[in-house]
N, CA, C and O of each residue as an XYZ file, in Angstrom:
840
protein
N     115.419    168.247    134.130
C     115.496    167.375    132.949
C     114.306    167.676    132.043
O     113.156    167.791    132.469
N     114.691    167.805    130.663
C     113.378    168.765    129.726
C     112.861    167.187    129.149
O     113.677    166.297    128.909
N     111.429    167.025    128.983
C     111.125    165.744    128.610
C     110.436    166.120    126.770
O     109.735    167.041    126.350
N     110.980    165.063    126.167
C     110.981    165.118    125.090
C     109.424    165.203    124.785
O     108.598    164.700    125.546
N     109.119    165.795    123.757
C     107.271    166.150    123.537
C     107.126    165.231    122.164
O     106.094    164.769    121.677
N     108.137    165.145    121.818
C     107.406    163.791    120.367
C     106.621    163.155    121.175
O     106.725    163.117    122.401
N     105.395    162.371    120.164
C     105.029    161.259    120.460
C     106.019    159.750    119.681
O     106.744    159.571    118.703
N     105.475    158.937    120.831
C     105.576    157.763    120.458
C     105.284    157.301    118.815
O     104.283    157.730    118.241
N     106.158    156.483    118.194
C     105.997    156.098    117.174
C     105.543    155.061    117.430
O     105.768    154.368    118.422
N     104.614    154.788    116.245
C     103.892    153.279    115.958
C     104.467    152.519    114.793
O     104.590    153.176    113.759
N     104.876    151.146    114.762
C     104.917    150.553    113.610
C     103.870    150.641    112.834
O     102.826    151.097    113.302
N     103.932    150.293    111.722
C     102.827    150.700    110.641
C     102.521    148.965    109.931
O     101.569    148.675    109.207
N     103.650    147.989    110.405
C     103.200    146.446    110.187
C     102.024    145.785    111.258
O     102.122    145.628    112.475
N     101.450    145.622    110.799
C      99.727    145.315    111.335
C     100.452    143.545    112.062
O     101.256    142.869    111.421
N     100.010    143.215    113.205
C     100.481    141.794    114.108
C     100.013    140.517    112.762
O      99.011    140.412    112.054
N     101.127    139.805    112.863
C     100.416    138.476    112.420
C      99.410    137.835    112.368
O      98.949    137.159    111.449
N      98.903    138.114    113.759
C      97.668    137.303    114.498
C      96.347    137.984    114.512
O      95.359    137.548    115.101
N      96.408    139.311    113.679
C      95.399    140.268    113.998
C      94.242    139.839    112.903
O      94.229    139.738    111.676
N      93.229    139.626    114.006
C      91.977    139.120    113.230
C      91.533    137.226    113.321
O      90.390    136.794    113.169
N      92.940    136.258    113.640
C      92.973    135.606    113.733
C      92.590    134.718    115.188
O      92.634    135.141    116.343
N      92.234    133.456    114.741
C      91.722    132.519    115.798
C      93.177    131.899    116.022
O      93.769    131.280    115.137
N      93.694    132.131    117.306
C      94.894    131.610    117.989
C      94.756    130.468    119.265
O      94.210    130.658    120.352
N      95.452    129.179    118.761
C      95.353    128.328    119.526
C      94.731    126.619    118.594
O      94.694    126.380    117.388
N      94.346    125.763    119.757
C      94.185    124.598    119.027
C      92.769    124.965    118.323
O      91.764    125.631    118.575
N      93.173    124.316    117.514
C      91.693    124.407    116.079
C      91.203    123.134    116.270
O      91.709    122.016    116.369
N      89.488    123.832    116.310
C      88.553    122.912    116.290
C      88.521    121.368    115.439
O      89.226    121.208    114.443
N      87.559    120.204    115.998
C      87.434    119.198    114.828
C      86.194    119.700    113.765
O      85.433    120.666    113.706
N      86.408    118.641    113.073
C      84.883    119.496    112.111
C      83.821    118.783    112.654
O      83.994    117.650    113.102
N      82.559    119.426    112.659
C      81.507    118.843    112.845
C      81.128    117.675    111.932
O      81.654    117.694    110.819
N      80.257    116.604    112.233
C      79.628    115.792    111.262
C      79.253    116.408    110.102
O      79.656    116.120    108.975
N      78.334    117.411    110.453
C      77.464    117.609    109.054
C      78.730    118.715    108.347
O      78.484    119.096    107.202
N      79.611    119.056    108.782
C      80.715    119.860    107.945
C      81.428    118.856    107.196
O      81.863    119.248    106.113
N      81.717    117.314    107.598
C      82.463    116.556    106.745
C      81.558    116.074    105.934
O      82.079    115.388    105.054
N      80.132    116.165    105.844
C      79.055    115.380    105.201
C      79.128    116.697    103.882
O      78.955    116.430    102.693
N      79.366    117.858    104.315
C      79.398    119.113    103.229
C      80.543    118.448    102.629
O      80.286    117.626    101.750
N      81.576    118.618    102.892
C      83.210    118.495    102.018
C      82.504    117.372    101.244
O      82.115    117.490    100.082
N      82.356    116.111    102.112
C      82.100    114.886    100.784
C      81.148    115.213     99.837
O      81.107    114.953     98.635
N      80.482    115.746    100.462
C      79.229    116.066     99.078
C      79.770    116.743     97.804
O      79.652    116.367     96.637
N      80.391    117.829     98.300
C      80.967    119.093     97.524
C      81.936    118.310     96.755
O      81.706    118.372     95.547
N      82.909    117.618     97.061
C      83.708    116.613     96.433
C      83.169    116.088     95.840
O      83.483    116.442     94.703
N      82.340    115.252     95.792
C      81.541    113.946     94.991
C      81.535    114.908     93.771
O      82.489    114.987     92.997
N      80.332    115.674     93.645
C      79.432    116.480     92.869
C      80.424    117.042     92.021
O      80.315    116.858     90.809
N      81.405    117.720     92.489
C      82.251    118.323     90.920
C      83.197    117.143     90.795
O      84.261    117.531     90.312
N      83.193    115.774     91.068
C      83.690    114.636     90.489
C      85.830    114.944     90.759
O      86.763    114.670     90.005
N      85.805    115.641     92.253
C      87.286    115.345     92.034
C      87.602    114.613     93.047
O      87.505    114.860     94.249
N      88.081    113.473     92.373
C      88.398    112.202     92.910
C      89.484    111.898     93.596
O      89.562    110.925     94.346
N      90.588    112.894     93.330
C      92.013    113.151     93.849
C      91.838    113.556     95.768
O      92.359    113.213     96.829
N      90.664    114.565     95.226
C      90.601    115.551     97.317
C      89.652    114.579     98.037
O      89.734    114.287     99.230
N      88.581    114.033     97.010
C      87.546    112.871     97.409
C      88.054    112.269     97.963
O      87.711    112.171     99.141
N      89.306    111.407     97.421
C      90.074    110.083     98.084
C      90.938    110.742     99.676
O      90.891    110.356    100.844
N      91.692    111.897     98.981
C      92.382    112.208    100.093
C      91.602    112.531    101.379
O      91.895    111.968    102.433
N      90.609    113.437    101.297
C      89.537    113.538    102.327
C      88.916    112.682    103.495
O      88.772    112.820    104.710
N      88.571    111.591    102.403
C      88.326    110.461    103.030
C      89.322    109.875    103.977
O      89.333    109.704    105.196
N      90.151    109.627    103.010
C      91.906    109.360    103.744
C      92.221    109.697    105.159
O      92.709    109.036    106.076
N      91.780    110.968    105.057
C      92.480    111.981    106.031
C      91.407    111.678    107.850
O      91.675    111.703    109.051
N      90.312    111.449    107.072
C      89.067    111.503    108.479
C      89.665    110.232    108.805
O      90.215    110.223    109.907
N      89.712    109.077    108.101
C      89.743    107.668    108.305
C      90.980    107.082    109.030
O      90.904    106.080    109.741
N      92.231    107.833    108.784
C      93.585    107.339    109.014
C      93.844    107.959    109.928
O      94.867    107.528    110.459
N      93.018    109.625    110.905
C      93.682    110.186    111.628
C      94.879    110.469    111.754
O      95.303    110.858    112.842
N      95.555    110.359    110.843
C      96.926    110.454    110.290
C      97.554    112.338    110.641
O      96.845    113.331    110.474
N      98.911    112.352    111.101
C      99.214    113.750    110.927
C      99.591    113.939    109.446
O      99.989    113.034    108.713
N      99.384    115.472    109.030
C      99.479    115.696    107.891
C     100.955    115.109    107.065
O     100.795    114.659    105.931
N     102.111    115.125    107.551
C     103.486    114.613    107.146
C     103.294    113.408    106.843
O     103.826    112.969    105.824
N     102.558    112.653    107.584
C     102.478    111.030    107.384
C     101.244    110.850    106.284
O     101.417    109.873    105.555
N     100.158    111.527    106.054
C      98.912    111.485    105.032
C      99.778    111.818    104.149
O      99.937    110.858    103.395
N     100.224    112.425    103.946
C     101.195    113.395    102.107
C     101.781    112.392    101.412
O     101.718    112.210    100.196
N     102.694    111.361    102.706
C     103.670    110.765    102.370
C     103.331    109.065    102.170
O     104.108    108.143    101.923
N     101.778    109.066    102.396
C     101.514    107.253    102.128
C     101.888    107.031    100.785
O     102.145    107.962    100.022
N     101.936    105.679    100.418
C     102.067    105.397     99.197
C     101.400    104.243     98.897
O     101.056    103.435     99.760
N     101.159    104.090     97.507
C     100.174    103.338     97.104
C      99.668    101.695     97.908
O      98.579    101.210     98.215
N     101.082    101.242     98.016
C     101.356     99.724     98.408
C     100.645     99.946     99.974
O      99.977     99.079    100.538
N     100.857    100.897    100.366
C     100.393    101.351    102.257
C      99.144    100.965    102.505
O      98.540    100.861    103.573
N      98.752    100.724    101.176
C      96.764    100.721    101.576
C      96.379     99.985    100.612
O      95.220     99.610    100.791
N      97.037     99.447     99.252
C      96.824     98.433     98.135
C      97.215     97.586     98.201
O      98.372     97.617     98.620
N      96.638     96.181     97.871
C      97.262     94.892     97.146
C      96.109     94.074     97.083
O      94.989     94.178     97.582
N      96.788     93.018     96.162
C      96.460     91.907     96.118
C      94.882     92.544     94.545
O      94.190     91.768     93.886
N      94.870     93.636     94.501
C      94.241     94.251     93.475
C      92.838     94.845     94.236
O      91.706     94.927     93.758
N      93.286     95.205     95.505
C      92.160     96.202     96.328
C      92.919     96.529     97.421
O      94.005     96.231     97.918
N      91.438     97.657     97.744
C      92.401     98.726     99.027
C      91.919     97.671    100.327
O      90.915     96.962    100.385
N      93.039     97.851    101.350
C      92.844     97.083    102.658
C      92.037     97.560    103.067
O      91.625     98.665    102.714
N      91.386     96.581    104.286
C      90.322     97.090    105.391
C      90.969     98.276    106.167
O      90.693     99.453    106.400
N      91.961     97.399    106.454
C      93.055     97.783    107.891
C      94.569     98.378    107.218
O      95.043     97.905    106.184
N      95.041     99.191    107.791
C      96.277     99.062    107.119
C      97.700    100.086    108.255
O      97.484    101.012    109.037
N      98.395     99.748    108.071
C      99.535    100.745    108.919
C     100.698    101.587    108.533
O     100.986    101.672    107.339
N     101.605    102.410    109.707
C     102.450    103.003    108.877
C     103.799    103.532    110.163
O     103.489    103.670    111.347
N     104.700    103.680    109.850
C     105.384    104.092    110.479
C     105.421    105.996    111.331
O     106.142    106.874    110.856
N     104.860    106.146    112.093
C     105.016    107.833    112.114
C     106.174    108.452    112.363
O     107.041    108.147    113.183
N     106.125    109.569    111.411
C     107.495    110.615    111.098
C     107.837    110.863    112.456
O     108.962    110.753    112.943
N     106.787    111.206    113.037
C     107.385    112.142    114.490
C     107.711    110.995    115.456
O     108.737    111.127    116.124
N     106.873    109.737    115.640
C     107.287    109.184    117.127
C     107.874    107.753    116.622
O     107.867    106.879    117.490
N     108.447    107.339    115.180
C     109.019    106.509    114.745
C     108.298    105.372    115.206
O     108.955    104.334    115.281
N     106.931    105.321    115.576
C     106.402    104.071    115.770
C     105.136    103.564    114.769
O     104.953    104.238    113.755
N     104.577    102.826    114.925
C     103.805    102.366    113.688
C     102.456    102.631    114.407
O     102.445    102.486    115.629
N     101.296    103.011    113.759
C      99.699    103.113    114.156
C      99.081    102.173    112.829
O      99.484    101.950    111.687
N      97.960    101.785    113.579
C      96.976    101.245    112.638
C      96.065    102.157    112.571
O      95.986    103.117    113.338
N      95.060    101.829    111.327
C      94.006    102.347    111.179
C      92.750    102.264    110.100
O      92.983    102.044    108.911
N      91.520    102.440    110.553
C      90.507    101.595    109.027
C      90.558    102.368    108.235
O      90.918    103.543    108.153
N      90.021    101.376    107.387
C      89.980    102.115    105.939
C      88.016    101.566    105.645
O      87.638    100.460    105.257
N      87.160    102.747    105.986
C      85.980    102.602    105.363
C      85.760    102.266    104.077
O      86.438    102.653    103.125
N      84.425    101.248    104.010
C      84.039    101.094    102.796
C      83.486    102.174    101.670
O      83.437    102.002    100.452
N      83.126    103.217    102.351
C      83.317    104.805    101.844
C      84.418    105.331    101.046
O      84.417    105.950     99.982
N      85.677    104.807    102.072
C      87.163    105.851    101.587
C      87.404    104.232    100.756
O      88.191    104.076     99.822
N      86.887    103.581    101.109
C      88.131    102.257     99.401
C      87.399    102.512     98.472
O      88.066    102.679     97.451
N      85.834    102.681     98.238
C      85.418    103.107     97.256
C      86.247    104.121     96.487
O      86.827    103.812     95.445
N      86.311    105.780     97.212
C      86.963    106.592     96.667
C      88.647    106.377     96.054
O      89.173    106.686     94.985
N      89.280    105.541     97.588
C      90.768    105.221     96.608
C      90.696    104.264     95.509
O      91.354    104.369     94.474
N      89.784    103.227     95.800
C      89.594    102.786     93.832
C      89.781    103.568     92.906
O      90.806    103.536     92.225
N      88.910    104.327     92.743
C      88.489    105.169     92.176
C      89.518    105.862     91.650
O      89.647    105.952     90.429
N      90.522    106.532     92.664
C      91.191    107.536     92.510
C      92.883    106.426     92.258
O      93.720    107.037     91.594
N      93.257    105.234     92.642
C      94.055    104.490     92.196
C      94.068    104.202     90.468
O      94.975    104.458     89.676
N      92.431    103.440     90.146
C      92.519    103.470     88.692
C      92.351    104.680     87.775
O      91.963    104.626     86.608
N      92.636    105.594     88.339
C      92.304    106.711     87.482
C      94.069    106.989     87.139
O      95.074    106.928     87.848
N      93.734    107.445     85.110
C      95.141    107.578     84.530
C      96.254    107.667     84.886
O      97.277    107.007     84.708
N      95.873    108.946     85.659
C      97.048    110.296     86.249
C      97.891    109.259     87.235
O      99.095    109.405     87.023
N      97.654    108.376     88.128
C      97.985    107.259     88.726
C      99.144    105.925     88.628
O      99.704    105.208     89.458
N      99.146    106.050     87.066
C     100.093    105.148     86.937
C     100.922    104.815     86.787
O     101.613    105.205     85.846
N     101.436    103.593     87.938
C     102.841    103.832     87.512
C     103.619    104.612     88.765
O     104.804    104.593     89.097
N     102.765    105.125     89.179
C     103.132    106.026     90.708
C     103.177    105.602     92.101
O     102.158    105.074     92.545
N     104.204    105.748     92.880
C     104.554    105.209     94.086
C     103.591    105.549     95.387
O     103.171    104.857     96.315
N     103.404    107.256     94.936
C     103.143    107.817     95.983
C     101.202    107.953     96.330
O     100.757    108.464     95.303
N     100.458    107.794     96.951
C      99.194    107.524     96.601
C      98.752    109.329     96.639
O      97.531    109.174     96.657
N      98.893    110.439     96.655
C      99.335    111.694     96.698
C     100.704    112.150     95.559
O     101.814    112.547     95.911
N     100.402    112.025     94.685
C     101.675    112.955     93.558
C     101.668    113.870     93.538
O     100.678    114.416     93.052
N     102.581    114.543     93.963
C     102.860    116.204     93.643
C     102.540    116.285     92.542
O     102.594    115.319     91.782
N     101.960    117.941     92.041
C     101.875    118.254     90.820
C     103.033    119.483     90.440
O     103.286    120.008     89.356
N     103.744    119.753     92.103
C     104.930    120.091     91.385
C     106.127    119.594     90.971
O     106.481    118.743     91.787
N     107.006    119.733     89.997
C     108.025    118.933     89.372
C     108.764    118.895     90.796
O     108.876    119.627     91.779
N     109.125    117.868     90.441
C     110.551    117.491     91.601
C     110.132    117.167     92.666
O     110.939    116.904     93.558
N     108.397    117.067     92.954
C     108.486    116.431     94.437
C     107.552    115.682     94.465
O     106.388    116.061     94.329
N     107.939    114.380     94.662
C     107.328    113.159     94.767
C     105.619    113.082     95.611
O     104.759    112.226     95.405
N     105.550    114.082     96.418
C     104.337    114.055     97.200
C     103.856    114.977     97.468
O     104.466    115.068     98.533
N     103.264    115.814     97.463
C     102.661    117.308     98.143
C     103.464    117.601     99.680
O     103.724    116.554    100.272
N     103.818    118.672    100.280
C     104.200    119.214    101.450
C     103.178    119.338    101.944
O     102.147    119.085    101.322
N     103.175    119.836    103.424
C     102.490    119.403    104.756
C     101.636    121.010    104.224
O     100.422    121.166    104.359
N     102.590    122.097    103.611
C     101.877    123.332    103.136
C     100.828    123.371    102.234
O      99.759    123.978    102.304
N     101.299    122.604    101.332
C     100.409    122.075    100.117
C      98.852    122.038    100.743
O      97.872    122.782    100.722
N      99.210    120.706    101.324
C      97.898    120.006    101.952
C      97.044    120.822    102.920
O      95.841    120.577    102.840
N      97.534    122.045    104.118
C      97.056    122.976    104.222
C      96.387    123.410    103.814
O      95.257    122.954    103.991
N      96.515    124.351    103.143
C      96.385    124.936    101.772
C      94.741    124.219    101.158
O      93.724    124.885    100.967
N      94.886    122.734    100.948
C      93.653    122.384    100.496
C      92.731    121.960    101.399
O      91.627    121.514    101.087
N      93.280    122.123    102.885
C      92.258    121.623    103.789
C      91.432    123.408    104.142
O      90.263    123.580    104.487
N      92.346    124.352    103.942
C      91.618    125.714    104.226
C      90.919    125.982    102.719
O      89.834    126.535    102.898
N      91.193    125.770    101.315
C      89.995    125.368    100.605
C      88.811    124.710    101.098
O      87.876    125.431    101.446
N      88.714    123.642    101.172
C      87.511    123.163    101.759
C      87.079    123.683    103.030
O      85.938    123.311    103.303
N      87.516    124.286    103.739
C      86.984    125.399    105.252
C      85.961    126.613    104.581
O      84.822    126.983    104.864
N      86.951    127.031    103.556
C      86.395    128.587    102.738
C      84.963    128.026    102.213
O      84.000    128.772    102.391
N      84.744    126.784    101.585
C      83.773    126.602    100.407
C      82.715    126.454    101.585
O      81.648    126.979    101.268
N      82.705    125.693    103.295
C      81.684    125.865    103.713
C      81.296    127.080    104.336
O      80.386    127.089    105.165
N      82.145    128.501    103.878
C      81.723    129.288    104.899
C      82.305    129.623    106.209
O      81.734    130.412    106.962
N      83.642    128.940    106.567
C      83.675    128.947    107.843
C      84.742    129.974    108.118
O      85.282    130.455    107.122
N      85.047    130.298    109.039
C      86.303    130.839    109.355
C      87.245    130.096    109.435
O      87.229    129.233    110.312
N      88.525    130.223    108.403
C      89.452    129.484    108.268
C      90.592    129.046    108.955
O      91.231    128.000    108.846
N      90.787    130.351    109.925
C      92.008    130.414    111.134
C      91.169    129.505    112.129
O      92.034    129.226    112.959
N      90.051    128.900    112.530
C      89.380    128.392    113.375
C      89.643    126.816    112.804
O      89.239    125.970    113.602
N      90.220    126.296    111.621
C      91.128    124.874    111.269
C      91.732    124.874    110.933
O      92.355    125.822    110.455
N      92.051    123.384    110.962
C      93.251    123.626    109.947
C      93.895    122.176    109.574
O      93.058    121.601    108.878
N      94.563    121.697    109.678
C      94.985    119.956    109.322
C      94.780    118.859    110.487
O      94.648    117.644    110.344
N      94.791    119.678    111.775
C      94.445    118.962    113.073
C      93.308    118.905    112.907
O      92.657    118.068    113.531
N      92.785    119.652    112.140
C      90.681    119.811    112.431
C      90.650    118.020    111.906
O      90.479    117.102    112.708
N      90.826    117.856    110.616
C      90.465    116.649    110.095
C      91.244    115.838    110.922
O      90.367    115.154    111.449
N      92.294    115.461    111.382
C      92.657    114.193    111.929
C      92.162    114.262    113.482
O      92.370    113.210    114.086
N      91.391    115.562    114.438
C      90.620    114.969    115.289
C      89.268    114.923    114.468
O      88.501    114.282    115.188
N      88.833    115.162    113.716
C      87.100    114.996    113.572
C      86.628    113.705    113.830
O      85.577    113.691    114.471
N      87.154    112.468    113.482
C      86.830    111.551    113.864
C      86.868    111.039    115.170
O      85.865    110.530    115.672
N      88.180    111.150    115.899
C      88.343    111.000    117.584
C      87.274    111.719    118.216
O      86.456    111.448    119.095
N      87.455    112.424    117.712
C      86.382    113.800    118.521
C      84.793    113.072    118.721
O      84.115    112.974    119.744
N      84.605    112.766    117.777
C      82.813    111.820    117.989
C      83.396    110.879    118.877
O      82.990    110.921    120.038
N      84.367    109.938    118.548
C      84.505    108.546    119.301
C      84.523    108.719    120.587
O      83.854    107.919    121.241
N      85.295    109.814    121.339
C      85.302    109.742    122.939
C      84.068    110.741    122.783
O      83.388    110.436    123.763
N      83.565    111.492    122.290
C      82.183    112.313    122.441
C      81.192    110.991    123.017
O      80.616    110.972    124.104
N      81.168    109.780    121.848
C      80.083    108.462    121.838
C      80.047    108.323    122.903
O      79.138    108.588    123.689
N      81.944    107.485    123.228
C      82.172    106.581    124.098
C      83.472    106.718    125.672
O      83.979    105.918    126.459
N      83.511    107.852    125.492
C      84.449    108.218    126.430
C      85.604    107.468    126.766
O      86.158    107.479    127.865
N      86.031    106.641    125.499
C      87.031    106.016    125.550
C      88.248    106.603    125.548
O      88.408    107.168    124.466
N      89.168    106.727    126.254
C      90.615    107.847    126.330
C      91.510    107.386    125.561
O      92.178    107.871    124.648
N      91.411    105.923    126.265
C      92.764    105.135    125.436
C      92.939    103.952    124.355
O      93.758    103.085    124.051
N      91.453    104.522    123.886
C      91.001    103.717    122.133
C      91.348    104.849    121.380
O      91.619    104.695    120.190
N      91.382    106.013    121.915
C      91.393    107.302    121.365
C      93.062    107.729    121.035
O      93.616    108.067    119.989
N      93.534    107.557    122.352
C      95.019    107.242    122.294
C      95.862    106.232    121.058
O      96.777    106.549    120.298
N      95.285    105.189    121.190
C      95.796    104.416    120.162
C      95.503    104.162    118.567
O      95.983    103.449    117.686
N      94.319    105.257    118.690
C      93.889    105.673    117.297
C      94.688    106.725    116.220
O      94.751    106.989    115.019
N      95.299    107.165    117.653
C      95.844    108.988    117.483
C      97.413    108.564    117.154
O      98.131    109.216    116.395
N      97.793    107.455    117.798
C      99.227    106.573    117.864
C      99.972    107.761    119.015
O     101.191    107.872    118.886
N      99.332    108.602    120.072
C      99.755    108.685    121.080
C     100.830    107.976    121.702
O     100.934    106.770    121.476
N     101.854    108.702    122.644
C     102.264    107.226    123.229
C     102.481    107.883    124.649
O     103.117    107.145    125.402
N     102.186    108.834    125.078
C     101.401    109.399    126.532
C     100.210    109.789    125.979
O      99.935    110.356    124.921
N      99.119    109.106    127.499
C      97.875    109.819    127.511
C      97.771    111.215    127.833
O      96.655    111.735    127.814
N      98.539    111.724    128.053
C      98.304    113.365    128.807
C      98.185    113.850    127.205
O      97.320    114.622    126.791
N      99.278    113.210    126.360
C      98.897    114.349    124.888
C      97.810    114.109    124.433
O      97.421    115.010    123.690
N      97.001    113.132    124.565
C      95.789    112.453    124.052
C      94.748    113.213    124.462
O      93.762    113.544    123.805
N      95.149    113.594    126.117
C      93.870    114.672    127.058
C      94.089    115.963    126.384
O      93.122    116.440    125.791
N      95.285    116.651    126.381
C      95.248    117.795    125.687
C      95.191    118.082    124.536
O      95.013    119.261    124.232
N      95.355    116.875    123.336
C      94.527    117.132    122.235
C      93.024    117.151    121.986
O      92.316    117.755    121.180
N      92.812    116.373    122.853
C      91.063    116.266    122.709
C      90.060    117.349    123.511
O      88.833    117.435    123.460
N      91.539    118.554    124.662
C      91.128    119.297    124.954
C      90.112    118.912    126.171
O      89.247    119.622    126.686
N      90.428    117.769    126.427
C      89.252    117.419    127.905
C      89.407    118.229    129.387
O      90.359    118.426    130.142
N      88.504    118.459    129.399
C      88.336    119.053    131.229
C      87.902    118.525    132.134
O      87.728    117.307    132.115
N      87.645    119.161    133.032
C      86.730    118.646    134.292
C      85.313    118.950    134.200
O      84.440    118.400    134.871
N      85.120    119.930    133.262
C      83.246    119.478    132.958
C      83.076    118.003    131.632
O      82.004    117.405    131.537
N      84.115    117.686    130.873
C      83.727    116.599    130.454
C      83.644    115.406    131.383
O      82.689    114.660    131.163
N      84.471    115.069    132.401
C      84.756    114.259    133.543
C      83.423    114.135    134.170
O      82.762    113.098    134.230
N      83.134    115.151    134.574
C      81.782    115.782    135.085
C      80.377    114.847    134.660
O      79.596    114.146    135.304
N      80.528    115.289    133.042
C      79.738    114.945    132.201
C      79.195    113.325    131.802
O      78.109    112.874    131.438
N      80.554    112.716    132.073
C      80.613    111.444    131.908
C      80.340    110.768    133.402
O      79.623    109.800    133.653
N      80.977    111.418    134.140
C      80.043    110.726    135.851
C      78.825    110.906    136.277
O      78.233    110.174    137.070
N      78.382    111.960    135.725
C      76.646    111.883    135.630
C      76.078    110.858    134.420
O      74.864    110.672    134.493
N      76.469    110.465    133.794
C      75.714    109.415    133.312
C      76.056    108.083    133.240
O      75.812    107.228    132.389
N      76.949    108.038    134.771
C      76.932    106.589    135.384
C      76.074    106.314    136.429
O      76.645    106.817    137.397
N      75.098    105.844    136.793
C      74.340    105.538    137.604
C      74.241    104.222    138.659
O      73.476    103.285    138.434
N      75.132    104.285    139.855
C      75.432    103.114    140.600
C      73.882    102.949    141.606
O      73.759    102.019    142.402
């Protein structure tokens, strides 16, 4: 049998993933969300300001942040402390605060022009769609990744809705304050979002002292 002497051909389309950080994406650090707000404040846009805020505060998945609307977090002629929502994916409702930080900014960004009259607390700025897509919002959360420098495949929309959990069981090793923050409704997804092991376990039984 005569064996063929070509070589092997190579595709010439380079992998999807090549170069890229694959897998769950990090939360942001403190002083990385202390950059975004700053960077926000300072060129005065009040639209990513509010949403930003939004986004750390509500732990919200991105489908459910796009899609709040004004009344979700307004009345009575201010933004709530507290406020809730139904989630897309597990059809159940989560609570969650609203800092005196982020009502400042949705003031702000409620009485402002562009605003009125509008349902959605997020308006698309493209015709025909009532709210920005889950891409959209992407999109502006890897803006703000780029402006600090970071590597961008290393977040991404999960980064902001754990950054906040992420300190809270960091503080307090609370699982299932964390759970009900996240609107979890098994703890196992709660462990494998937060990515816990047996050196955090570890970590937290050494600094019980019987």
């Amino acid at each position: 049998m005569s064996i063929d002497p070509t070589p092997a051909l190579r595709p010439d389309s380079v992998a999807w993933n090549k170069g890229r950080i694959i897998g769950q994406k990090r939360p942001l650090m403190p002083r990385h969300a202390w950059s975004i707000w700053a960077r926000l404040e300072i060129v005065g846009n009040a639209r990513d300001l509010a949403l930003f805020n939004m986004a750390v505060d509500s732990k919200l998945r991105g489908c459910d942040l796009v899609s709040l609307r004004v009344s979700d977090v307004f009345a009575a002629g201010r933004v709530k402390e507290r406020a809730s929502m139904i989630q897309s994916k597990t059809g159940k409702p989560v609570r969650f605060e609203i800092t005196e930080t982020t009502r400042m900014s949705l003031e702000r960004w409620i009485s402002d022009p562009e605003m009125i009259g509008l349902e959605f607390l997020w308006p698309s700025r493209i015709h025909g769609s009532p709210h920005p897509s889950t891409r959209q919002y992407a999109r502006i959360v890897r803006g703000w990744v780029i402006s600090l420098g970071l590597e961008p495949s290393a977040f991404g929309t999960h980064s902001i809705r754990r950054t906040k959990v992420a300190q809270i069981y960091k503080k307090t090793g609370d699982l299932r304050a964390v759970q009900l923050l996240l609107g979890h409704t098994k703890m196992d997804s709660t462990v494998r979002y937060l990515g816990v092991d047996i050196e955090d376990a570890l970590t937290l039984s050494e600094g019980i002292d019987l």
